[in-house]
N, CA, C and O atoms as a Tripos MOL2 file, in Angstrom:
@<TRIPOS>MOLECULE
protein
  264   263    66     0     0
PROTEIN
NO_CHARGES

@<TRIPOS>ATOM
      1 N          18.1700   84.9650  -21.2550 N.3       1 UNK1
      2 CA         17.0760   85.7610  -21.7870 C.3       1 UNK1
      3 C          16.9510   85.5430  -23.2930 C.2       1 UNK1
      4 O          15.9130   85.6010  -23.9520 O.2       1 UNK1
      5 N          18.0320   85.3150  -23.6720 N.am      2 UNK2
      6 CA         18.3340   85.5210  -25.6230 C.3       2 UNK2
      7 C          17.6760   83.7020  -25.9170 C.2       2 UNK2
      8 O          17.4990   83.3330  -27.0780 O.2       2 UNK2
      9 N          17.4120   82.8400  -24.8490 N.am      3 UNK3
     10 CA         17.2640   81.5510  -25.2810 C.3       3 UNK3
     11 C          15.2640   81.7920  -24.6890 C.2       3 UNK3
     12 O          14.2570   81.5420  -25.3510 O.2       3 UNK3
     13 N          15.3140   82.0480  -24.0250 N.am      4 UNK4
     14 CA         13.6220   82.0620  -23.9240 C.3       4 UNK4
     15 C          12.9860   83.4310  -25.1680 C.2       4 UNK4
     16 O          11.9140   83.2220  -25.7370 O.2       4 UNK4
     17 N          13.7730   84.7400  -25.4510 N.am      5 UNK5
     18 CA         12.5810   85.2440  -26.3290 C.3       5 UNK5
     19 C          12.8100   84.2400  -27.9480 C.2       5 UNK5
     20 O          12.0180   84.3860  -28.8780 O.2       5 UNK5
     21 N          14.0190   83.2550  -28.0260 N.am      6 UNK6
     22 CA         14.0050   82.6100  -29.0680 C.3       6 UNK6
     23 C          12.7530   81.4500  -28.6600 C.2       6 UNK6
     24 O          11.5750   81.5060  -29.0130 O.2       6 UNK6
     25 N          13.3200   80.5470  -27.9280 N.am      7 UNK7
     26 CA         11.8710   80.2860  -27.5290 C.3       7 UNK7
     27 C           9.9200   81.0210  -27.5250 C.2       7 UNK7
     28 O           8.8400   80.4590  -27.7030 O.2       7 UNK7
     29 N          10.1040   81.7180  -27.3830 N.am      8 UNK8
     30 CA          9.1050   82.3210  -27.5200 C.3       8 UNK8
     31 C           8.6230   82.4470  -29.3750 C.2       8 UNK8
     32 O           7.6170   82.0270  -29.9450 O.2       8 UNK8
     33 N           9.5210   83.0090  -29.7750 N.am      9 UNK9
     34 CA          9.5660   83.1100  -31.1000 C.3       9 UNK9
     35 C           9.1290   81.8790  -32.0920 C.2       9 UNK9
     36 O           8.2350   81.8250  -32.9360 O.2       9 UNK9
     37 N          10.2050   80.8070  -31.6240 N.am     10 UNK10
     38 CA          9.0660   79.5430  -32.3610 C.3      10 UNK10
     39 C           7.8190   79.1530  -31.7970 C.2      10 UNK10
     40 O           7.0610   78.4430  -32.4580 O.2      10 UNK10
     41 N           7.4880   79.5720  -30.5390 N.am     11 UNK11
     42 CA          6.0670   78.9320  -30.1830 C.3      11 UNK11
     43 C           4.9400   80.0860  -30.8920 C.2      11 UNK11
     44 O           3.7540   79.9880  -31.2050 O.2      11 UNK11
     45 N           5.7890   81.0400  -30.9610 N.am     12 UNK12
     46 CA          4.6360   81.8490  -32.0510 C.3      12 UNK12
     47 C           4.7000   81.5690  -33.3280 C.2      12 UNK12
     48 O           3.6270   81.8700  -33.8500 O.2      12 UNK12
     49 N           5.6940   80.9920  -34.3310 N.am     13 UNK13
     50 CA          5.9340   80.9040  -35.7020 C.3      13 UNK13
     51 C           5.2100   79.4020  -35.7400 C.2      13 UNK13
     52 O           5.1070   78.8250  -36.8230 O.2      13 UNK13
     53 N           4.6390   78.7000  -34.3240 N.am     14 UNK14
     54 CA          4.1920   77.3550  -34.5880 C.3      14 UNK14
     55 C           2.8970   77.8770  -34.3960 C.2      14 UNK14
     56 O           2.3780   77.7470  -35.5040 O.2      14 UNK14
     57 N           1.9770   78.4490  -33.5560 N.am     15 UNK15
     58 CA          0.8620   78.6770  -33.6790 C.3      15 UNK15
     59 C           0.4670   79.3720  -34.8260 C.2      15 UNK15
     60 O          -0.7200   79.3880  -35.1540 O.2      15 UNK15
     61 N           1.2040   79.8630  -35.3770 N.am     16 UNK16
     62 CA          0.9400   80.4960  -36.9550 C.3      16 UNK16
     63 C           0.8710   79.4030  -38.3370 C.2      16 UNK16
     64 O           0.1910   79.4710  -39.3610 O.2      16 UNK16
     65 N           1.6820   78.5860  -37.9670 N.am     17 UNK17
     66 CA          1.8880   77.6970  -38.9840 C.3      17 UNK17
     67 C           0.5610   76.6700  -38.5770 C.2      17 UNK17
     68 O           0.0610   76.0930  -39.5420 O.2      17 UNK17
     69 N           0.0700   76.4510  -37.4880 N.am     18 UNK18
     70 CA         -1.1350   75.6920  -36.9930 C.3      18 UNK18
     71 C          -2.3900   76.1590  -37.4440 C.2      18 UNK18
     72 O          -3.2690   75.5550  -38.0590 O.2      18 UNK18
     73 N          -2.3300   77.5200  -36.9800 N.am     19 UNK19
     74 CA         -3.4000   78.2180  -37.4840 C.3      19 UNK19
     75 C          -3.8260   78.1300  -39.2710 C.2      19 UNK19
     76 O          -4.9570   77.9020  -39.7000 O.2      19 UNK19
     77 N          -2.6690   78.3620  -40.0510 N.am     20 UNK20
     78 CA         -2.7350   78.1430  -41.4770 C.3      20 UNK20
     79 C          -3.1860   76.4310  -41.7780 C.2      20 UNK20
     80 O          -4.1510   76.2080  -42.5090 O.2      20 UNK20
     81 N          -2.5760   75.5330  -41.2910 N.am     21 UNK21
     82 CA         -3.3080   74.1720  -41.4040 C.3      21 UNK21
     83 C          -4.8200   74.2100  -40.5800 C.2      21 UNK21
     84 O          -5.5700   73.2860  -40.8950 O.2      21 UNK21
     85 N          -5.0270   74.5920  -40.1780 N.am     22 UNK22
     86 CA         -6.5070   74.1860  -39.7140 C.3      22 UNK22
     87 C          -7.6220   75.5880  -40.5590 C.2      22 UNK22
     88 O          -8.8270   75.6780  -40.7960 O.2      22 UNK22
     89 N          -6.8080   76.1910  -40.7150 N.am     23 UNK23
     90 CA         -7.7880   77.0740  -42.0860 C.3      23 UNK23
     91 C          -8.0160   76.3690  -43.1220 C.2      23 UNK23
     92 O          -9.0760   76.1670  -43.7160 O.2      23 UNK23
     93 N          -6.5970   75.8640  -43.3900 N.am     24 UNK24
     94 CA         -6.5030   74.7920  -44.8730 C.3      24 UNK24
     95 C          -7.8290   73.2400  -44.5960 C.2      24 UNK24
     96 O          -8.6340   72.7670  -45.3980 O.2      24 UNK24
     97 N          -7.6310   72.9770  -43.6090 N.am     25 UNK25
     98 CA         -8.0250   72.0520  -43.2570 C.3      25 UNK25
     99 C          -9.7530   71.4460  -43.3860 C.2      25 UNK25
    100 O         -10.3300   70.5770  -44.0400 O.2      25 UNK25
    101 N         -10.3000   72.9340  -41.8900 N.am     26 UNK26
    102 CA        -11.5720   72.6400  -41.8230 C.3      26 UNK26
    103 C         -12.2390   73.4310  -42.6890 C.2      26 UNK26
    104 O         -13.3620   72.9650  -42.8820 O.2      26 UNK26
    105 N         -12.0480   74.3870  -43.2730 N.am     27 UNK27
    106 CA        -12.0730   75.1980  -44.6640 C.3      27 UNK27
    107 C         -13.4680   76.3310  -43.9980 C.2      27 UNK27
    108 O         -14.5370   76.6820  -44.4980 O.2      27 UNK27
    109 N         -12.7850   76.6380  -42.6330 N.am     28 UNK28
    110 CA        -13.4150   77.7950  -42.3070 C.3      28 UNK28
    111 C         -14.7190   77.2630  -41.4790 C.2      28 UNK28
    112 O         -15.4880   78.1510  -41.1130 O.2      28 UNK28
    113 N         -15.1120   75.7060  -41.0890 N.am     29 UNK29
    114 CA        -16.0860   75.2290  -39.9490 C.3      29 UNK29
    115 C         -15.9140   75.3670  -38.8320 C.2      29 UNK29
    116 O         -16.8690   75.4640  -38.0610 O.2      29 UNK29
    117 N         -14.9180   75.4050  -38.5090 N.am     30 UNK30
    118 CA        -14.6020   75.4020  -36.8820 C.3      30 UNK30
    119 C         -13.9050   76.9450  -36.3530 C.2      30 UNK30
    120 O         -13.9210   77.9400  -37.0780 O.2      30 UNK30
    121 N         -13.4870   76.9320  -35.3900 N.am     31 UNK31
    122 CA        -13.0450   78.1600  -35.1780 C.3      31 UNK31
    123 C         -11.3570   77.5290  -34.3960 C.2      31 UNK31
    124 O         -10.5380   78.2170  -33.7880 O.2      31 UNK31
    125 N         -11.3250   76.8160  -34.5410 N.am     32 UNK32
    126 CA         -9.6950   76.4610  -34.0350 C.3      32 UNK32
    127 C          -8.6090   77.3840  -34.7090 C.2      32 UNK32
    128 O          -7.6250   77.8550  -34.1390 O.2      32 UNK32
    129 N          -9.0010   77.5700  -36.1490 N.am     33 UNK33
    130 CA         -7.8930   78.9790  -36.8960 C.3      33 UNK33
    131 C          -7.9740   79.9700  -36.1350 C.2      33 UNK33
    132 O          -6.8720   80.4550  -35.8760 O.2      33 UNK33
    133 N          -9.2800   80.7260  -35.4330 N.am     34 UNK34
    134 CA         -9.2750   81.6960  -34.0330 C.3      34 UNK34
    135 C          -8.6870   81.4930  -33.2490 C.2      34 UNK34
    136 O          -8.0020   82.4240  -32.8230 O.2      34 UNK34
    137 N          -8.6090   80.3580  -32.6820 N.am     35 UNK35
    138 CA         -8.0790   80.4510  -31.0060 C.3      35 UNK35
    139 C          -6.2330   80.3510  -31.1800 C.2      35 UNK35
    140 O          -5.3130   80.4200  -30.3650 O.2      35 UNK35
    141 N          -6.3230   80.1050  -33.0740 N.am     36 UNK36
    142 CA         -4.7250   79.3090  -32.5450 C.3      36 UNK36
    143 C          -4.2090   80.9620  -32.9460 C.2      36 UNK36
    144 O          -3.2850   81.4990  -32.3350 O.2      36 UNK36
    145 N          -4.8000   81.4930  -33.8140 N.am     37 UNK37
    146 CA         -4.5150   82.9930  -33.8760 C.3      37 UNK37
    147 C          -4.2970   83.8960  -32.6670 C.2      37 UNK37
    148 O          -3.3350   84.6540  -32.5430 O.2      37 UNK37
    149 N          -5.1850   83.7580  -31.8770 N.am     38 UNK38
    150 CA         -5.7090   83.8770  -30.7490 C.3      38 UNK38
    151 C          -3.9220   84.1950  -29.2590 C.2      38 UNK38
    152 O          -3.2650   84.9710  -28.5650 O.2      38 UNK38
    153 N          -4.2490   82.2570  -29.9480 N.am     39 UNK39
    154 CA         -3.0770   82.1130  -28.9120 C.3      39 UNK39
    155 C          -1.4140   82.8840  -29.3850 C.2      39 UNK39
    156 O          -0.5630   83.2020  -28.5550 O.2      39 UNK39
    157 N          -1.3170   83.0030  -30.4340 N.am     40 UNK40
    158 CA         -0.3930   83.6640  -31.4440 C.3      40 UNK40
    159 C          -0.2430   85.3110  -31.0120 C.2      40 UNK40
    160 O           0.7740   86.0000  -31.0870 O.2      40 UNK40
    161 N          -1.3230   85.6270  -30.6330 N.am     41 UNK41
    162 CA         -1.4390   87.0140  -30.1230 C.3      41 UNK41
    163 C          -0.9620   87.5050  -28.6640 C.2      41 UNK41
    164 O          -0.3780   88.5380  -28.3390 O.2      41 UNK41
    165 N          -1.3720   86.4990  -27.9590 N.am     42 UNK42
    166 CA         -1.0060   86.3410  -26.5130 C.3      42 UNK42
    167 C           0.3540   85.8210  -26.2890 C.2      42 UNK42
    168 O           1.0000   86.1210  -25.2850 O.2      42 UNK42
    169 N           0.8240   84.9870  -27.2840 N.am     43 UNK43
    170 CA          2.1940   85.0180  -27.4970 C.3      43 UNK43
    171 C           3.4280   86.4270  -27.3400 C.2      43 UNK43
    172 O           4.2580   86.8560  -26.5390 O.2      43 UNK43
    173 N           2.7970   86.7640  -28.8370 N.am     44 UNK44
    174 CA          3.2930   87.9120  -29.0730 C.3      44 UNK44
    175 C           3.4470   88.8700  -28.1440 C.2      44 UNK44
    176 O           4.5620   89.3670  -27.9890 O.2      44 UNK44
    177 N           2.0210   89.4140  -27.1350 N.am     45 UNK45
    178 CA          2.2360   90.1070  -26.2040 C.3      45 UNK45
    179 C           2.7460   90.0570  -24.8130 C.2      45 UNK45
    180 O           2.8250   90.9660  -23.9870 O.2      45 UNK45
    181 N           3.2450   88.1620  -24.6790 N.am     46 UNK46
    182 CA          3.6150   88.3010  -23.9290 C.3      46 UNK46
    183 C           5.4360   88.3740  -24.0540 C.2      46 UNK46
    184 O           6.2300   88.4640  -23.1170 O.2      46 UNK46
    185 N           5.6970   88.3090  -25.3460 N.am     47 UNK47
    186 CA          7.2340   88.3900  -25.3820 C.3      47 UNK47
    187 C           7.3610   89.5830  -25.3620 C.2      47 UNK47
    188 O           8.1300   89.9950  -24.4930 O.2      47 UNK47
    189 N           6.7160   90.6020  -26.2420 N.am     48 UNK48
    190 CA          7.0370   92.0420  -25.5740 C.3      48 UNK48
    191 C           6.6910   92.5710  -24.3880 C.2      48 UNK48
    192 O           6.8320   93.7870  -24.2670 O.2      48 UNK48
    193 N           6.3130   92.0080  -23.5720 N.am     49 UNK49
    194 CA          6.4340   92.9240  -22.0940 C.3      49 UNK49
    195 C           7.7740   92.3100  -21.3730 C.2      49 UNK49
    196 O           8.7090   92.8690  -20.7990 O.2      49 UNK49
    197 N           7.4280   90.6750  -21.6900 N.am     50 UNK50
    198 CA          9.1920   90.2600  -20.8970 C.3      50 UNK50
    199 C          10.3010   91.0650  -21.7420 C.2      50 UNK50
    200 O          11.4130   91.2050  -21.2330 O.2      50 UNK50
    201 N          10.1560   91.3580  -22.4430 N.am     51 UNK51
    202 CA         11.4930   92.1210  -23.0320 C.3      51 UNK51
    203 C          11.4520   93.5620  -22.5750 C.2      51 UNK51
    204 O          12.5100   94.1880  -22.5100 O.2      51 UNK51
    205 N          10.3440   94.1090  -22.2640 N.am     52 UNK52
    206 CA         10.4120   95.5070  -21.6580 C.3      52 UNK52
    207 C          10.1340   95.3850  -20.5670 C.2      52 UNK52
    208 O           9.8010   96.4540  -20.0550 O.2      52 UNK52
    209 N          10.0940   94.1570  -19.6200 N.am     53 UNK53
    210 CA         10.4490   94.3080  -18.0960 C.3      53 UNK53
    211 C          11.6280   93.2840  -18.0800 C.2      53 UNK53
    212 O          11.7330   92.4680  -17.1650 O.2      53 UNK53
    213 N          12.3790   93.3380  -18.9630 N.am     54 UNK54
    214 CA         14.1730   92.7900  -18.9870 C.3      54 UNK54
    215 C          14.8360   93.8620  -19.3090 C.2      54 UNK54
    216 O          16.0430   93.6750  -19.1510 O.2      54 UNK54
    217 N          14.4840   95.2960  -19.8350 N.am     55 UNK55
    218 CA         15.1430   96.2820  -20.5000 C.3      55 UNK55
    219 C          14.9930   96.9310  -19.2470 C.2      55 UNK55
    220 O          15.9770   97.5610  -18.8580 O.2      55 UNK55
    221 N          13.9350   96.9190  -18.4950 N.am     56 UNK56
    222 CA         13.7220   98.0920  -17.2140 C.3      56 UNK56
    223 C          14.2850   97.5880  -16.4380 C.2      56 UNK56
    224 O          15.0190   98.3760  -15.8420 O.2      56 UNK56
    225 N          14.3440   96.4880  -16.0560 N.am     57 UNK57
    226 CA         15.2710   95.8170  -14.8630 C.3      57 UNK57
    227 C          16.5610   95.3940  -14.6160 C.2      57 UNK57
    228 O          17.1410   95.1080  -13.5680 O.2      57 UNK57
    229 N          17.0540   95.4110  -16.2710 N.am     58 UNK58
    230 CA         18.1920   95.8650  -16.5410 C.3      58 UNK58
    231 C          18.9630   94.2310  -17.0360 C.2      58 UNK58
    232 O          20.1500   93.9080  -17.0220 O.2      58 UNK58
    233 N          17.9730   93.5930  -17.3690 N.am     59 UNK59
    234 CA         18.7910   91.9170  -17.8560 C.3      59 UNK59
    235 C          19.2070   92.4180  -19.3650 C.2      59 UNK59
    236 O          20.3140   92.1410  -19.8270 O.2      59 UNK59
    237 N          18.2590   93.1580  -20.0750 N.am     60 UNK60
    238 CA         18.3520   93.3010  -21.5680 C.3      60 UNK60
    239 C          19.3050   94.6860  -22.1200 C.2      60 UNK60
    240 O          18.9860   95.8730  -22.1770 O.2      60 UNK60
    241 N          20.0810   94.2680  -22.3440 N.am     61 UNK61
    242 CA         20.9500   95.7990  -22.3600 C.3      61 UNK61
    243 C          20.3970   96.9360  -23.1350 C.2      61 UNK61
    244 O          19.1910   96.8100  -23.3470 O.2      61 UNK61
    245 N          20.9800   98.0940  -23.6560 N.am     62 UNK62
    246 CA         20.6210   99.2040  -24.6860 C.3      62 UNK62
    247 C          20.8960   98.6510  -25.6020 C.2      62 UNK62
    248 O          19.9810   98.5960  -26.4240 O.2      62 UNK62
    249 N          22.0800   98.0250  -25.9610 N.am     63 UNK63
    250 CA         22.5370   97.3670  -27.4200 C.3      63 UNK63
    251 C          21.1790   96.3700  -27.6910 C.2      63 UNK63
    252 O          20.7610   96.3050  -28.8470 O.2      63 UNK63
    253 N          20.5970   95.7120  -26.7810 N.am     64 UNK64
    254 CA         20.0000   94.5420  -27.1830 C.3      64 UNK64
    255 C          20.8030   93.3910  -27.0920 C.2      64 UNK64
    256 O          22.0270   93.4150  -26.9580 O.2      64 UNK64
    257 N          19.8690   92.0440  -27.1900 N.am     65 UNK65
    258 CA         19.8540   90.7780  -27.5300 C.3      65 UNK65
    259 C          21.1300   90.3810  -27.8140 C.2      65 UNK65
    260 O          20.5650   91.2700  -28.4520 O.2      65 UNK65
    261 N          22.1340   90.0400  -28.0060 N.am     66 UNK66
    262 CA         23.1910   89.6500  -28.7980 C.3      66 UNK66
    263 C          24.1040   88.1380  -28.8600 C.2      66 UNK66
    264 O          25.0270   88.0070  -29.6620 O.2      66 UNK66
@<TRIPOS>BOND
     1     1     2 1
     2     2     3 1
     3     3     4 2
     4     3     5 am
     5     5     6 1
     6     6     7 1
     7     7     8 2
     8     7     9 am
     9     9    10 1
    10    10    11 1
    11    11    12 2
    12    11    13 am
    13    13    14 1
    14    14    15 1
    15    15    16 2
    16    15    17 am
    17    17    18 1
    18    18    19 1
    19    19    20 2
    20    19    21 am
    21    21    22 1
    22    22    23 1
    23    23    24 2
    24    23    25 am
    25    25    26 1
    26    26    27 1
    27    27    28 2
    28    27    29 am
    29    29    30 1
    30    30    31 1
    31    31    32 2
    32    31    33 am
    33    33    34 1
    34    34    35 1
    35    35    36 2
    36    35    37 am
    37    37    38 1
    38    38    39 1
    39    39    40 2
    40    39    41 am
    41    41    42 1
    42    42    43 1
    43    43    44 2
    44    43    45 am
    45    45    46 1
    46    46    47 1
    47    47    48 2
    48    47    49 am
    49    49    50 1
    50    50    51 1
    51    51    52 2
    52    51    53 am
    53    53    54 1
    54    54    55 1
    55    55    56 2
    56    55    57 am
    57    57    58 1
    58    58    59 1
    59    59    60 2
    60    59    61 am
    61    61    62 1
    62    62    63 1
    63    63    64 2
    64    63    65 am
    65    65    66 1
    66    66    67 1
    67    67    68 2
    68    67    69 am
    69    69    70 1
    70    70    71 1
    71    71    72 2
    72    71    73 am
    73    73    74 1
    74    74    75 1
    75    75    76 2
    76    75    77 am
    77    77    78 1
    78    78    79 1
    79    79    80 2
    80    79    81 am
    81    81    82 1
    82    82    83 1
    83    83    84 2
    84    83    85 am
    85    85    86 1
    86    86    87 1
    87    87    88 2
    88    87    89 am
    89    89    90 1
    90    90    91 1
    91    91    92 2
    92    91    93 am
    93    93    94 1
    94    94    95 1
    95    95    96 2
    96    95    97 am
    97    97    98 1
    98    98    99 1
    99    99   100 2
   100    99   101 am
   101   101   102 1
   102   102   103 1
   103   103   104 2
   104   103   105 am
   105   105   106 1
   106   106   107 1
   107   107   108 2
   108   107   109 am
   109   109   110 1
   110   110   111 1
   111   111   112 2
   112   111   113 am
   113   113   114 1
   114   114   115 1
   115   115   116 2
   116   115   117 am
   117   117   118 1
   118   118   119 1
   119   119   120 2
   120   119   121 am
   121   121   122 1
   122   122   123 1
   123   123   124 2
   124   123   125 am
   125   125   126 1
   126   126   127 1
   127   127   128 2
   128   127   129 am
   129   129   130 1
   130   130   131 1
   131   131   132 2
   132   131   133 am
   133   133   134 1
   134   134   135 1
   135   135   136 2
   136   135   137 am
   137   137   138 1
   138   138   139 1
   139   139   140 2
   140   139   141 am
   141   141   142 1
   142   142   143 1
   143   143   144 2
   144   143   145 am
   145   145   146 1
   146   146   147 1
   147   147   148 2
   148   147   149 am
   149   149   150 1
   150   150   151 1
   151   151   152 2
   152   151   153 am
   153   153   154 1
   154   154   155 1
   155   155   156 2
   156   155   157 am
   157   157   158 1
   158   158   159 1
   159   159   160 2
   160   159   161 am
   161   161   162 1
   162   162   163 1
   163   163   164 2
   164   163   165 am
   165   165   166 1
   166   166   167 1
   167   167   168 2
   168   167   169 am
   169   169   170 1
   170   170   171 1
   171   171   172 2
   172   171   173 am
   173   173   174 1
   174   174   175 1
   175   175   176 2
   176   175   177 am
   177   177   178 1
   178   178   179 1
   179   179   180 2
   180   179   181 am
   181   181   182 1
   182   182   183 1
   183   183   184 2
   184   183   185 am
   185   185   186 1
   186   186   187 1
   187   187   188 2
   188   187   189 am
   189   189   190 1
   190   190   191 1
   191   191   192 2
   192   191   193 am
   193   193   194 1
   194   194   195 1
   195   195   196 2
   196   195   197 am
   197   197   198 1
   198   198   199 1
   199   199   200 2
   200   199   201 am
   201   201   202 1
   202   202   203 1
   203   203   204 2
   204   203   205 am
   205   205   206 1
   206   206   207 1
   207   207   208 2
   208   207   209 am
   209   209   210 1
   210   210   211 1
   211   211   212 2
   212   211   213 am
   213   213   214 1
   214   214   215 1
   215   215   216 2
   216   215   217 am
   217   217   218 1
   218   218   219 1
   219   219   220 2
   220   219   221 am
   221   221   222 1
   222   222   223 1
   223   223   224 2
   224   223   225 am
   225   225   226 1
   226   226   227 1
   227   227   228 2
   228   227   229 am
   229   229   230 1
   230   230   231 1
   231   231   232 2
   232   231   233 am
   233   233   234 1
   234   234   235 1
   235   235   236 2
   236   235   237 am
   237   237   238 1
   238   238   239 1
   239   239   240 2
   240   239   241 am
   241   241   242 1
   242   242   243 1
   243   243   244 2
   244   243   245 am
   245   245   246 1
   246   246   247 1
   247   247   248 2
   248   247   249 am
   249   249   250 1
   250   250   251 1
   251   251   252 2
   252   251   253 am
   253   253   254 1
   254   254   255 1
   255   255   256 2
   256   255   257 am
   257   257   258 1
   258   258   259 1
   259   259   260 2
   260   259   261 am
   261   261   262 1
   262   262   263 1
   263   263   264 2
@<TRIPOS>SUBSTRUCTURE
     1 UNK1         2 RESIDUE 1 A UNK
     2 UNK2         6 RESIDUE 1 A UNK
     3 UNK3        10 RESIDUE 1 A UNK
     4 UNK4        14 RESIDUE 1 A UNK
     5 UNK5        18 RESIDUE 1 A UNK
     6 UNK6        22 RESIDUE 1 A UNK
     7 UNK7        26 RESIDUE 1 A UNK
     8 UNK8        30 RESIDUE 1 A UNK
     9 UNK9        34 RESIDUE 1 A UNK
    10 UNK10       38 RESIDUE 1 A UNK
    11 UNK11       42 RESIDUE 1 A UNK
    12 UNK12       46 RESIDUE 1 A UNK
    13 UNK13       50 RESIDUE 1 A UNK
    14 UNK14       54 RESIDUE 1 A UNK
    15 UNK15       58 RESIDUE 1 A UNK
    16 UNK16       62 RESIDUE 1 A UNK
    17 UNK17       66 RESIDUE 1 A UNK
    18 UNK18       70 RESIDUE 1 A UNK
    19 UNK19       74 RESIDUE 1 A UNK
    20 UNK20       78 RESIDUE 1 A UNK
    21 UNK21       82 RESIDUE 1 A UNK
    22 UNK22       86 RESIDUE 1 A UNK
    23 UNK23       90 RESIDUE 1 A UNK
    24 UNK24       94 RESIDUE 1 A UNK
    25 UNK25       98 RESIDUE 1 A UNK
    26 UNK26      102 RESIDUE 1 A UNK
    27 UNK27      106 RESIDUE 1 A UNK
    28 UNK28      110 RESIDUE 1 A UNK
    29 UNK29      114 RESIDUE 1 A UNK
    30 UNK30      118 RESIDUE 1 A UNK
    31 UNK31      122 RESIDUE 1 A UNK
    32 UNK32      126 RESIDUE 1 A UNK
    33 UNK33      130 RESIDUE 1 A UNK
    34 UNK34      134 RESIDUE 1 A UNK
    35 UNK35      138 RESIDUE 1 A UNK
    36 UNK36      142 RESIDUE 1 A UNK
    37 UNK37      146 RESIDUE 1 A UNK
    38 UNK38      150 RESIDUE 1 A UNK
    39 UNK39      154 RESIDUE 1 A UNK
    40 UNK40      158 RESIDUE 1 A UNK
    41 UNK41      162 RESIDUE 1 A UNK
    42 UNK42      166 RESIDUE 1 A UNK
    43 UNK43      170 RESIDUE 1 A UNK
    44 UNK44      174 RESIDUE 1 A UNK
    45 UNK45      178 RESIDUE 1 A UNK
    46 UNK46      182 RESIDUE 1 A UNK
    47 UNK47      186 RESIDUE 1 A UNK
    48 UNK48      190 RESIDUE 1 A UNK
    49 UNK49      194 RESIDUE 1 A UNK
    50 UNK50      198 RESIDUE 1 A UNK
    51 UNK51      202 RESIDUE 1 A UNK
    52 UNK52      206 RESIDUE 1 A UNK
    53 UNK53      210 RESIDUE 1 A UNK
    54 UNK54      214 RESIDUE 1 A UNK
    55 UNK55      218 RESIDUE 1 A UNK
    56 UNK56      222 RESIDUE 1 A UNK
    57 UNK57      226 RESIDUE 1 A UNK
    58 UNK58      230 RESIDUE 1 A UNK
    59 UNK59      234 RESIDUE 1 A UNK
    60 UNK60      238 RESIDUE 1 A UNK
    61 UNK61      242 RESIDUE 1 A UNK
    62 UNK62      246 RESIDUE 1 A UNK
    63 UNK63      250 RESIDUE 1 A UNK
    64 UNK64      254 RESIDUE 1 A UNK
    65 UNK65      258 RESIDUE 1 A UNK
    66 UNK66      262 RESIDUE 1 A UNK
């Protein structure tokens, strides 16, 4: 579990860092800085539900992650 929400974690710190180059980039023509934001979001929400259906089901302890 501790190797996929790390996983998870860089595929969001990469759509963020994507998103900032294509702002830099197309200097606000395109909308690719949206979608990669976008996808950054859907990221995000999907690591917090696997972590709160790993806490309810009992993979993720009370202590947490460790």
């Amino acid at each position: 579990m501790r190797i996929l929400a790390l996983l998870f974690i860089v595929f969001i710190l990469g759509s963020l860092a994507s998103a900032l180059y294509y702002l830099i980039k197309d200097k606000g023509q395109t909308d690719r800085t949206v979608k990669m934001l976008t996808i950054r979001v859907g990221l995000s929400l999907a690591l917090f539900i696997l972590l709160m259906a790993g806490y309810y089901f009992g993979i993720v302890p009370q202590s947490g992650l460790r």
